[in-house]
N, CA, C and O of each residue as an XYZ file, in Angstrom:
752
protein
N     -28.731     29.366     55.298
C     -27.458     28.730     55.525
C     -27.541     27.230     55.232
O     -26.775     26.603     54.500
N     -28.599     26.744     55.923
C     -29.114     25.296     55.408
C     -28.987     25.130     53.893
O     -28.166     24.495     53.230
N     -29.982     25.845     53.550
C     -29.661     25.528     51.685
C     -28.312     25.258     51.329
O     -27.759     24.270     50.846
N     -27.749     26.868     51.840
C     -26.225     27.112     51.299
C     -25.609     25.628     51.283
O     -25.169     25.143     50.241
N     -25.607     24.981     52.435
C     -25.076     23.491     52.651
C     -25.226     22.627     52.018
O     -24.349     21.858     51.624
N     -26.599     22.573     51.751
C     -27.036     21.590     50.561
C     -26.543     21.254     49.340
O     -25.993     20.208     48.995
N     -26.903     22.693     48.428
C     -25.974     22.806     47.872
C     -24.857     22.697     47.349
O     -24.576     22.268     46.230
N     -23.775     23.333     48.671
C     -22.588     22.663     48.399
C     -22.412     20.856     47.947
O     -21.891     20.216     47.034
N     -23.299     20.526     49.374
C     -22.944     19.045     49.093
C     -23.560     18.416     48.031
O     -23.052     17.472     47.426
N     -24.458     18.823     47.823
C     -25.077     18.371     45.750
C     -23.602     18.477     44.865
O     -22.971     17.468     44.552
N     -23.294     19.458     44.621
C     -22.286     20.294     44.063
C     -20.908     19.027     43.841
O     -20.533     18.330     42.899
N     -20.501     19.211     45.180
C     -19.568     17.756     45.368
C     -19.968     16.383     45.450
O     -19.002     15.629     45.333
N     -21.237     15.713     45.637
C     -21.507     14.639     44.927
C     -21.797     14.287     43.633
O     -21.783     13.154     43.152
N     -22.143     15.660     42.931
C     -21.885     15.481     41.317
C     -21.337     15.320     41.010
O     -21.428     14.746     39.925
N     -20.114     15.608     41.545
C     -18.826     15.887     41.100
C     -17.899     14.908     41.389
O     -16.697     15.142     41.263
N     -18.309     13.848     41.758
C     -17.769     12.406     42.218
C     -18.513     11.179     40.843
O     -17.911     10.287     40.245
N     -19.973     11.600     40.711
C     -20.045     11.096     39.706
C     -19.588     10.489     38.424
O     -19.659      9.345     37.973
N     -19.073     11.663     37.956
C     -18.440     11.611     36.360
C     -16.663     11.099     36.436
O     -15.777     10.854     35.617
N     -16.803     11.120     37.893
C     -15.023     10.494     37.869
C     -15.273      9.156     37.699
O     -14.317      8.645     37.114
N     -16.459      8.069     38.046
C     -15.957      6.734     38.448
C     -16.302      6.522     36.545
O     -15.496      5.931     35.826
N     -17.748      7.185     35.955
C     -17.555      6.594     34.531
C     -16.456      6.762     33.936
O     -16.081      5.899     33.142
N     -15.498      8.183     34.236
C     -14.688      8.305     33.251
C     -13.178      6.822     33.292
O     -12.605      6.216     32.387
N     -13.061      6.778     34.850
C     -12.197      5.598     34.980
C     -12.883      4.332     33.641
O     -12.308      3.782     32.702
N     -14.272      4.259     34.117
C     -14.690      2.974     32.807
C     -14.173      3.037     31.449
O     -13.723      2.061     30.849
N     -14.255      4.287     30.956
C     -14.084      5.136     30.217
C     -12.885      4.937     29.430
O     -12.836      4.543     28.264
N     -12.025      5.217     30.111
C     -10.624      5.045     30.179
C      -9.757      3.421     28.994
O      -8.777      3.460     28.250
N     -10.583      2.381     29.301
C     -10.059      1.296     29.174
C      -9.666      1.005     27.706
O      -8.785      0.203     27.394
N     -10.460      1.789     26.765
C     -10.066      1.969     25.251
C     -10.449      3.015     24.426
O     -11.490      3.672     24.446
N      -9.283      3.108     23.548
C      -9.453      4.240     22.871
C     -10.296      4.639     22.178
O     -11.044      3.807     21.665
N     -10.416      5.516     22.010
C     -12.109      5.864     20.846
C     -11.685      4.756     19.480
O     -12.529      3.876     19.308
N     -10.553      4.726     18.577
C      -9.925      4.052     17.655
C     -10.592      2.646     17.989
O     -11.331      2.053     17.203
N     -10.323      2.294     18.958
C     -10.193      0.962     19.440
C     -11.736      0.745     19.562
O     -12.105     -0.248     18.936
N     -12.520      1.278     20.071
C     -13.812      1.020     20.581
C     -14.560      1.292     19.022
O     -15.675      0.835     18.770
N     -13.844      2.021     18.138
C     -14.615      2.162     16.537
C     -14.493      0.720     16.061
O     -15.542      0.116     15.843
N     -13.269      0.072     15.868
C     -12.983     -0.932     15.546
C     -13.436     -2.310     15.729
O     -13.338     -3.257     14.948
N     -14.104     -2.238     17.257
C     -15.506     -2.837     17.375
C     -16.849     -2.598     17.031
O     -17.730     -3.455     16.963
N     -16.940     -1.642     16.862
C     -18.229     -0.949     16.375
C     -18.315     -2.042     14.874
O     -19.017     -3.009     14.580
N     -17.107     -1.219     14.112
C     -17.028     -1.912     12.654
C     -16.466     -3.358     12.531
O     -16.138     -3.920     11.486
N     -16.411     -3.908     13.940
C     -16.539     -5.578     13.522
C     -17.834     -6.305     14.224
O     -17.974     -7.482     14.553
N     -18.717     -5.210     14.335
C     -19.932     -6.310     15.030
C     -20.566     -6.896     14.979
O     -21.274     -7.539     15.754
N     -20.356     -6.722     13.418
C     -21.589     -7.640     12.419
C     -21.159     -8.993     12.446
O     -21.968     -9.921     12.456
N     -19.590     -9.201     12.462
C     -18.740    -10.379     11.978
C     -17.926    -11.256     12.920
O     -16.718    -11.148     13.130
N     -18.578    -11.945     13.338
C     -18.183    -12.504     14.740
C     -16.203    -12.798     14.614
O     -15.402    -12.251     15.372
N     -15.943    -13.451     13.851
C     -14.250    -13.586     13.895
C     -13.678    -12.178     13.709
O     -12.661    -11.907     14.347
N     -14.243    -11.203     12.865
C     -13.357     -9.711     13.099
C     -13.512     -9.311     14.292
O     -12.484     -9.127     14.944
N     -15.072     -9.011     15.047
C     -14.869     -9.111     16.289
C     -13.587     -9.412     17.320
O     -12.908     -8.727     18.085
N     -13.632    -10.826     16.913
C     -12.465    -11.237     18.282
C     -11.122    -11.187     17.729
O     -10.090    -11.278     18.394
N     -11.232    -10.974     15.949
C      -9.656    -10.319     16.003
C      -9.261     -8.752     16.403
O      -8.173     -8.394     16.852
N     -10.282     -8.005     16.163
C     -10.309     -6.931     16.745
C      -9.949     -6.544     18.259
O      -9.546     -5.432     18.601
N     -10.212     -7.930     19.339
C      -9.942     -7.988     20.630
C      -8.672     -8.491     21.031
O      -8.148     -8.185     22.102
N      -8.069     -9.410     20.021
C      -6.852     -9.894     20.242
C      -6.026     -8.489     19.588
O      -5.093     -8.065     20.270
N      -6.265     -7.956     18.632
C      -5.591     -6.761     18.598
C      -4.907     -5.606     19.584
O      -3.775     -5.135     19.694
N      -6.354     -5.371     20.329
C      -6.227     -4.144     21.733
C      -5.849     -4.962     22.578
O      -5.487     -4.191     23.466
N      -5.587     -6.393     23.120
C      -5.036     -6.673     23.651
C      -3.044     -7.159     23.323
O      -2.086     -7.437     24.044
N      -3.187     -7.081     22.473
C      -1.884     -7.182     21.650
C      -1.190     -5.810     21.989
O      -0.013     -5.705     22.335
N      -2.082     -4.774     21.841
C      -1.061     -3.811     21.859
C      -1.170     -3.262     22.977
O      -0.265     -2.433     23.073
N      -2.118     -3.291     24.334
C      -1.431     -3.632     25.945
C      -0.028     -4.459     26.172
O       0.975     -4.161     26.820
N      -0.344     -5.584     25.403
C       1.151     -6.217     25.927
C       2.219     -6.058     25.568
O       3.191     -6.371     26.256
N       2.317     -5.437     24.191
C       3.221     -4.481     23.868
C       3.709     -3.256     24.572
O       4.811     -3.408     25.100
N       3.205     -2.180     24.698
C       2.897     -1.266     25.635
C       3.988     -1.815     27.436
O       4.834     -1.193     28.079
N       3.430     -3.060     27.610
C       3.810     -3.511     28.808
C       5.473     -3.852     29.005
O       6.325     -3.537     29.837
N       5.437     -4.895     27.432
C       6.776     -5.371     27.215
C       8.150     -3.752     27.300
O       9.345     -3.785     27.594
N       7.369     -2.697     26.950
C       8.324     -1.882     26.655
C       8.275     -1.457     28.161
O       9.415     -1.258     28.581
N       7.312     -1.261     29.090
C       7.947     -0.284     30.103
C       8.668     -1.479     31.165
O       9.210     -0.974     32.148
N       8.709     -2.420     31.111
C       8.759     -3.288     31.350
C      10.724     -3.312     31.401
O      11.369     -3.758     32.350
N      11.225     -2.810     30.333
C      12.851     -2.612     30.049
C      12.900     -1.165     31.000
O      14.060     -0.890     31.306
N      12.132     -0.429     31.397
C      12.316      0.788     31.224
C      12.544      0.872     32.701
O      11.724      1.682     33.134
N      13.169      0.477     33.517
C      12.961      0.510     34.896
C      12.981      1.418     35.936
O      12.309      1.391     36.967
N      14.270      2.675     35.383
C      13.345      3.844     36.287
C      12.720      4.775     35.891
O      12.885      5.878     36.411
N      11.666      4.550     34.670
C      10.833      5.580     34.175
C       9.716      5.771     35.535
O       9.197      5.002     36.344
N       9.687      7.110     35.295
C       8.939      8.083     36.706
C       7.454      7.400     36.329
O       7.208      7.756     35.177
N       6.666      6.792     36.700
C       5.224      6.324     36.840
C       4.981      5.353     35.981
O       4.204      5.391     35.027
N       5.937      4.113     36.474
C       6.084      3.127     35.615
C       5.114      2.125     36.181
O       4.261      1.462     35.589
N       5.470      2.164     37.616
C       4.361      1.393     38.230
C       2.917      1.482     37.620
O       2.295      0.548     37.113
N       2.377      3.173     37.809
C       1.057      3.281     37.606
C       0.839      3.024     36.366
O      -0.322      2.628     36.262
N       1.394      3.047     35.314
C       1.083      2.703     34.183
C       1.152      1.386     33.607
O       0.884      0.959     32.484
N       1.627      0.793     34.780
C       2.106     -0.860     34.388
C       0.258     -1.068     35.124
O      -0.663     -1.460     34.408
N       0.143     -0.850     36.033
C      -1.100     -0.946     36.869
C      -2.670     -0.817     36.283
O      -3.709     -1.357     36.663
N      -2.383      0.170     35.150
C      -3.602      0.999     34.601
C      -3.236     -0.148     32.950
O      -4.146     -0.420     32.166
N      -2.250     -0.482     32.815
C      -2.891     -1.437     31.717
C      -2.627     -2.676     31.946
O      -2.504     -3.376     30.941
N      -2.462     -3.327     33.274
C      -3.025     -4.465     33.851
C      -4.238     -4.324     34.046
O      -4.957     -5.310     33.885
N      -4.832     -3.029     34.459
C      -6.290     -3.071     34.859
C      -7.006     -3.261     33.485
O      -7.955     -4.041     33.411
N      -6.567     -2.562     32.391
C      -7.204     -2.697     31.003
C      -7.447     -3.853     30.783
O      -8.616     -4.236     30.738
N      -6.145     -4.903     30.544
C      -5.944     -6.116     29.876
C      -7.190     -6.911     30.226
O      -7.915     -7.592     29.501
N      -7.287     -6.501     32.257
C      -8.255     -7.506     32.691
C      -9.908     -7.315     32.241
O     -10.687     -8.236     31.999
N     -10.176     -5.985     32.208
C     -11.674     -5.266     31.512
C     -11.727     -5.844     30.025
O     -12.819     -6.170     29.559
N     -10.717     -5.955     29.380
C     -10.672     -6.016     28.020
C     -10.799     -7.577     27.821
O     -11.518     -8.080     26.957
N     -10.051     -8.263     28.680
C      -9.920     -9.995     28.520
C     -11.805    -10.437     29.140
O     -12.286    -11.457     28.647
N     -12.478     -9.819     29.918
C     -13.977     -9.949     30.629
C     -14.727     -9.517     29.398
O     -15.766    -10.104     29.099
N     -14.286     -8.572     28.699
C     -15.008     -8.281     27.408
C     -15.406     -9.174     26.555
O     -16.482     -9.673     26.228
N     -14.000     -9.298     26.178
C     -13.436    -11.128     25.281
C     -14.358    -12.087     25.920
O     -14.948    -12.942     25.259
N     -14.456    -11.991     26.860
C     -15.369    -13.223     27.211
C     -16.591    -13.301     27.020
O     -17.058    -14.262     26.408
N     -17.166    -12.563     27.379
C     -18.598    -11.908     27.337
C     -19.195    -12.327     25.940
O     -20.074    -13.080     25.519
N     -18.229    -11.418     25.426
C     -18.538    -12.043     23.774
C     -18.601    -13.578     23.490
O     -19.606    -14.231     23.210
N     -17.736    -13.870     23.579
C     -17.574    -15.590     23.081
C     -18.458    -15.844     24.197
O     -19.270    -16.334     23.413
N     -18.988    -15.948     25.213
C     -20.101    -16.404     25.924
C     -21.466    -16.470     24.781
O     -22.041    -17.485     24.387
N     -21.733    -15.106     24.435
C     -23.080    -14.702     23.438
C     -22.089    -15.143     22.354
O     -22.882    -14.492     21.673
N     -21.357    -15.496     21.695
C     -21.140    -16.106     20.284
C     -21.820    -17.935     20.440
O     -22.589    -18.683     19.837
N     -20.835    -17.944     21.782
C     -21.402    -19.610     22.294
C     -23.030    -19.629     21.760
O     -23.264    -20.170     20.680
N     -23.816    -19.201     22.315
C     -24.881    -19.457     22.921
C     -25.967    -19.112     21.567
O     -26.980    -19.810     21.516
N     -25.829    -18.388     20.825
C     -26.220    -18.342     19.537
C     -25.484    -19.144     18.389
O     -25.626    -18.792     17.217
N     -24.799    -20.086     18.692
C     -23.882    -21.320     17.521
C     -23.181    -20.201     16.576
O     -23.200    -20.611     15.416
N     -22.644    -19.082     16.672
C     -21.817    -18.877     15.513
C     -20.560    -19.250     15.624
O     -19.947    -19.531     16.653
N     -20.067    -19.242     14.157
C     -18.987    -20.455     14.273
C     -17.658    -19.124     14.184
O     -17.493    -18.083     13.549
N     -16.913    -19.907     15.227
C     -15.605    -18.771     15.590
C     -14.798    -19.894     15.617
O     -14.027    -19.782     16.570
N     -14.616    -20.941     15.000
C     -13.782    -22.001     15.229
C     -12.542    -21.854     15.126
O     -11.830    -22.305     16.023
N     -11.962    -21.181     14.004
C     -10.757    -20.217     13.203
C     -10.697    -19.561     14.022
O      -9.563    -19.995     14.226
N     -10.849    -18.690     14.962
C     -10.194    -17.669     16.050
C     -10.317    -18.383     17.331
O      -9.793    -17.692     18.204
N     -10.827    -19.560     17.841
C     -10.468    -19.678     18.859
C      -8.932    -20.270     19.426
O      -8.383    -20.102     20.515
N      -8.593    -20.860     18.475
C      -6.908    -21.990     18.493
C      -6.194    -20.118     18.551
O      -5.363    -19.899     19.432
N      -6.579    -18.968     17.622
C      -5.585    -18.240     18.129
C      -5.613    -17.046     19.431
O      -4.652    -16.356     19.768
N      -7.074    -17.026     20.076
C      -7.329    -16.979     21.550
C      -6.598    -17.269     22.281
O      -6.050    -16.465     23.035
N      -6.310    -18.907     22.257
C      -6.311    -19.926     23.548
C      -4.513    -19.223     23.256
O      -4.121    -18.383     24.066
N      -3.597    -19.635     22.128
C      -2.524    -19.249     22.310
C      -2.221    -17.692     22.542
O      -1.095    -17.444     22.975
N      -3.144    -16.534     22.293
C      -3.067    -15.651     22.177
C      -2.328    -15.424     23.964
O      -1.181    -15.059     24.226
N      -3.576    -15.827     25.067
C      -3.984    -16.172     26.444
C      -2.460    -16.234     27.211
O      -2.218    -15.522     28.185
N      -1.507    -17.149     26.657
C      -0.565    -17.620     27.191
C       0.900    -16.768     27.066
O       1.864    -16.722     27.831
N       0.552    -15.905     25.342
C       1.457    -14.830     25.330
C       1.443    -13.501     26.490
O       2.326    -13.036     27.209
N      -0.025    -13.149     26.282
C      -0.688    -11.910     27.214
C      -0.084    -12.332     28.876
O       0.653    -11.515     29.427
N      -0.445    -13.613     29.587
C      -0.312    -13.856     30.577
C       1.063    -14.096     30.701
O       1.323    -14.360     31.875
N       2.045    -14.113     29.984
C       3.980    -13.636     30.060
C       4.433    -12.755     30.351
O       5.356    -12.473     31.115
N       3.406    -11.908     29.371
C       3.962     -9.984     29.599
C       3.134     -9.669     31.340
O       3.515     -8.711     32.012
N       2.369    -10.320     31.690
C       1.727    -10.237     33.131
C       2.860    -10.105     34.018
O       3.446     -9.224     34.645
N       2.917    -11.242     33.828
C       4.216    -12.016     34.929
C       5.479    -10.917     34.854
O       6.117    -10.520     35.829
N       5.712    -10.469     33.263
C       7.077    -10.366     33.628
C       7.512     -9.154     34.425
O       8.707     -8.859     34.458
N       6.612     -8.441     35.064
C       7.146     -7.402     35.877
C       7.118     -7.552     37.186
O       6.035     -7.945     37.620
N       8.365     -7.276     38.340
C       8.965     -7.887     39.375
C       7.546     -7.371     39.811
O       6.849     -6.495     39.299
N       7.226     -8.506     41.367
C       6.421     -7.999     42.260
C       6.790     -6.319     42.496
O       7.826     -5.654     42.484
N       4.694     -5.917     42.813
C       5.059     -4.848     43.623
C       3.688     -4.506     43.607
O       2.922     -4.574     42.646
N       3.395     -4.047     45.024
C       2.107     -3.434     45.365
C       1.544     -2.375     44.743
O       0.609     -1.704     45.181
N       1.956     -2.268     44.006
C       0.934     -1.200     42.795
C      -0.127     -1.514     42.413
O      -1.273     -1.073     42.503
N       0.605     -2.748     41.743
C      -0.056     -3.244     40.229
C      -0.324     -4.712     40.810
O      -1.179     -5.343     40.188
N       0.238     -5.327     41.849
C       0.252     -7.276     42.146
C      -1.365     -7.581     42.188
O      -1.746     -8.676     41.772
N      -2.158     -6.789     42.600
C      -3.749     -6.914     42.516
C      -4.375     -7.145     41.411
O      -5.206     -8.034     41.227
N      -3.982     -6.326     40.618
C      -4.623     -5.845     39.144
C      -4.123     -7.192     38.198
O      -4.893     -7.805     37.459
N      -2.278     -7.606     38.429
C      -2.030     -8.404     37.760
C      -3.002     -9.830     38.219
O      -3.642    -10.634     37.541
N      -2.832     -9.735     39.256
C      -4.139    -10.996     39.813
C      -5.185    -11.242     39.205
O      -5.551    -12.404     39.029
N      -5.841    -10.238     38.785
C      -7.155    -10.178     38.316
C      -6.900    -10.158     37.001
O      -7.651    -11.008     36.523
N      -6.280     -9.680     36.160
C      -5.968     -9.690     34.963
C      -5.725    -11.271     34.138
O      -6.191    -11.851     33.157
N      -4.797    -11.505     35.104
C      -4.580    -13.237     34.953
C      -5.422    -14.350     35.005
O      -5.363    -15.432     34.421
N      -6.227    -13.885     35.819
C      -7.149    -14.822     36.217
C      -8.333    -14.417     35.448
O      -9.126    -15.341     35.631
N      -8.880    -13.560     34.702
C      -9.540    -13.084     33.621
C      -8.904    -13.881     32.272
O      -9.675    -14.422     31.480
N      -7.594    -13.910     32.091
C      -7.288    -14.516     30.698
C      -7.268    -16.085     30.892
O      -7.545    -16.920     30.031
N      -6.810    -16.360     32.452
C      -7.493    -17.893     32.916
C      -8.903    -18.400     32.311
O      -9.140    -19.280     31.483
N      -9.645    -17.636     32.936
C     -11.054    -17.794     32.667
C     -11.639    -18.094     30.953
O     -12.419    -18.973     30.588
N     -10.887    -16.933     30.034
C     -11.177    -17.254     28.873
C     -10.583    -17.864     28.163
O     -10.985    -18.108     27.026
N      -9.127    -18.406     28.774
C      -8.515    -19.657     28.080
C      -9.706    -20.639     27.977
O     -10.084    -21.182     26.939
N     -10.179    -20.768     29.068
C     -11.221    -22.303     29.634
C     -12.035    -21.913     28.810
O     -12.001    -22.634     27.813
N     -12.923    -20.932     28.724
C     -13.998    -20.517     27.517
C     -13.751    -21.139     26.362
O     -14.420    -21.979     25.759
N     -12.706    -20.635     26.109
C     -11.914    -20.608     24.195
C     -11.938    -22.349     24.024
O     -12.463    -22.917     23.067
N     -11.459    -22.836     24.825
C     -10.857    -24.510     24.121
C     -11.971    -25.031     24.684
O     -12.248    -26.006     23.986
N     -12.986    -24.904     25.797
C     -14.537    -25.232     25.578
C     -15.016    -25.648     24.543
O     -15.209    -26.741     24.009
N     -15.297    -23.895     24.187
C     -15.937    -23.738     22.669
C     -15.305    -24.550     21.499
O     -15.941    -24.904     20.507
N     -13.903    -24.822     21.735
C     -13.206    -25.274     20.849
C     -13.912    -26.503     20.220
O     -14.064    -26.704     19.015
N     -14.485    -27.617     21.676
C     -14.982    -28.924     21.621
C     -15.993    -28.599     21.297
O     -16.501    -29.029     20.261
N     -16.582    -27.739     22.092
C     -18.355    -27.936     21.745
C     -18.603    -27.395     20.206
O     -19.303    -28.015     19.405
N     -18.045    -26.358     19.953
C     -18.104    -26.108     18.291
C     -18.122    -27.145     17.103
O     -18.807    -27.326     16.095
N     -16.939    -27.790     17.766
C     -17.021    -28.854     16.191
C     -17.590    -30.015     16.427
O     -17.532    -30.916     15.591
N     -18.311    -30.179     17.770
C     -19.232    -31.067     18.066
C     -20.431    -30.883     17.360
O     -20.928    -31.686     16.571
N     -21.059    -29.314     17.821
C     -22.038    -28.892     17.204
C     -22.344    -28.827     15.468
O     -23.347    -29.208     14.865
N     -21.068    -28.190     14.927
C     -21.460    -28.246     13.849
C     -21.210    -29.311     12.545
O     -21.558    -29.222     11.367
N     -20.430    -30.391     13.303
C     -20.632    -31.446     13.145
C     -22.107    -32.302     12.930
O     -22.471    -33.026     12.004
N     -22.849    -31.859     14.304
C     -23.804    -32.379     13.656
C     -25.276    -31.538     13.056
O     -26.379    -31.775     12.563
N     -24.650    -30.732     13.368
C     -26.068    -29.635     12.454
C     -25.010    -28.918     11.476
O     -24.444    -27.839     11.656
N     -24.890    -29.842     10.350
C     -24.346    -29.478      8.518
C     -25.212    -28.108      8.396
O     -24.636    -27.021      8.367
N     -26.834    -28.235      8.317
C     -27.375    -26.809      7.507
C     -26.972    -25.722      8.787
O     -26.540    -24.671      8.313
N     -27.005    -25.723     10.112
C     -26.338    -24.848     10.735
C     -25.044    -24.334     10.495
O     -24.608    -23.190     10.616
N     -24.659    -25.088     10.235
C     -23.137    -24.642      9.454
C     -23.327    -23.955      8.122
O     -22.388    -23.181      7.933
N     -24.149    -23.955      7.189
C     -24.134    -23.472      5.992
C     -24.666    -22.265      5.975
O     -24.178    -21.336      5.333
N     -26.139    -22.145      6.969
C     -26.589    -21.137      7.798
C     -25.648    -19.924      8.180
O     -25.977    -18.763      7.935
N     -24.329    -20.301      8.862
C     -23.795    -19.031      9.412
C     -22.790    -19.012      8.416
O     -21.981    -18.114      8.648
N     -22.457    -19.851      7.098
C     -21.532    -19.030      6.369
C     -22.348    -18.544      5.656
O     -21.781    -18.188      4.623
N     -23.992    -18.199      5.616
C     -24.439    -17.261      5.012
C     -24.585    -15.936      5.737
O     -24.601    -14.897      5.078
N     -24.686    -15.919      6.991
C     -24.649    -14.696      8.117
C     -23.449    -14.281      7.781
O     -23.436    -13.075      7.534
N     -22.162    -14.955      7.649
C     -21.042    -14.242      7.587
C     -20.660    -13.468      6.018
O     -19.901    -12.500      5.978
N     -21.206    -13.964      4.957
C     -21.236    -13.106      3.583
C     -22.569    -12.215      3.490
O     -22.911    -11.611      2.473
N     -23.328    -12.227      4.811
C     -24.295    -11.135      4.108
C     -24.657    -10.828      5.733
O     -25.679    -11.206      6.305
N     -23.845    -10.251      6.167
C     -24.209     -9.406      7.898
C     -25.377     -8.775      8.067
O     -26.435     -9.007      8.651
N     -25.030     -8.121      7.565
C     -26.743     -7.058      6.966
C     -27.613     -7.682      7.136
O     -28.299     -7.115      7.986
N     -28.397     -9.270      6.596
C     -29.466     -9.859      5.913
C     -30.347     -8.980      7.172
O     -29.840     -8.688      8.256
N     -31.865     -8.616      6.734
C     -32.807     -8.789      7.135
C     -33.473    -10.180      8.199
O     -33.837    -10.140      9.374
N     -33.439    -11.213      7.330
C     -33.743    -12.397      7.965
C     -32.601    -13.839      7.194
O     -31.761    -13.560      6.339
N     -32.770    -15.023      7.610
C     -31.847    -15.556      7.471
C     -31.940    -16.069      5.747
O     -32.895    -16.321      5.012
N     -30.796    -16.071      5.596
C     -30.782    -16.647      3.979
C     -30.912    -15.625      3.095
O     -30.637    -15.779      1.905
N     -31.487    -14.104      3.764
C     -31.624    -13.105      2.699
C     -30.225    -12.244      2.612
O     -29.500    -11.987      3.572
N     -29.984    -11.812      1.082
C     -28.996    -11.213      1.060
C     -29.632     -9.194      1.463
O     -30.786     -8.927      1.131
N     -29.204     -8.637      1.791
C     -29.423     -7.154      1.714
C     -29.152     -6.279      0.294
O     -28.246     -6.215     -0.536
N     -30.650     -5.553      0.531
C     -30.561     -4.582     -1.127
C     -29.703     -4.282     -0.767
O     -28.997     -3.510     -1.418
């Protein structure tokens, strides 16, 4: 009978498992998560690739947003506030490791920082309500965070490559030959 118990309760803690990855899971589409795959080599497709999936959350938002008594408007306003905010921590993450290795994203950050201020409109524009007022919290304060990142980098970038010229010539060779083996080499 003991076993029998055991058992069971194995049974149902497995089974709690695979729910919390799949929530992770959840936050982008296979499409979407390819689309990073195939910009990883290239640091600015990268983060246009991110302003993209976040583009089309706030789209997504703007529409249910008119829609006011669609049946699970809340939760869906909720579940891609929760995205925006996973997806905007992403964004960051990245431009953190773009920072920190000097590649030059100079050209995508001016459309980040404004990107930041569109995304955080479609936030706002849905009336309070305990669904989603958490998520929008966090969401906001995630695109907060990488506003400050973005126009950072903005300074420190053209500080930097200002004064390291062959660093600069350096990564417009990383960026015509992703592939290279080592630096300066093009790939058979």
């Amino acid at each position: 009978m003991k076993l029998a118990g055991v058992v069971v309760w194995g049974v149902l803690l497995a089974g709690t498992v695979p729910l919390r990855a799949q929530a992770d899971e959840g936050v982008m589409s296979d499409a979407e998560v390819e689309s990073l795959r195939d910009a990883a080599y290239v640091p600015m497709e990268r983060i246009a690739a991110y302003v993209k999936i976040l583009d089309s959350r706030e789209k997504k938002m703007d529409g249910l947003v008119s829609k006011r008594g669609y049946p699970g408007r809340a939760d869906e306003l909720h579940d891609l506030m929760a995205q925006m905010a996973a997806i905007a921590d992403e964004l960051s993450d990245n431009l953190e490791e773009l920072a920190k290795e000097h590649r030059d994203v100079r050209k995508a950050l001016p459309k980040v920082v404004s990107a930041t201020e569109r995304w955080s409109t479609a936030l706002r524009a849905p009336a309070d309500d305990v669904a989603y007022n958490v998520e929008r919290k966090l969401a906001l304060d995630a695109l907060k965070d990488m506003r400050a990142l973005a126009e950072g980098m903005e300074t420190e970038e053209a500080a930097y490559f200002k004064e390291h010229p062959k660093a600069e010539k350096a990564e417009k060779e990383r960026v015509e030959h992703p592939h290279a083996t080592s630096a300066g080499e093009a790939p058979n």
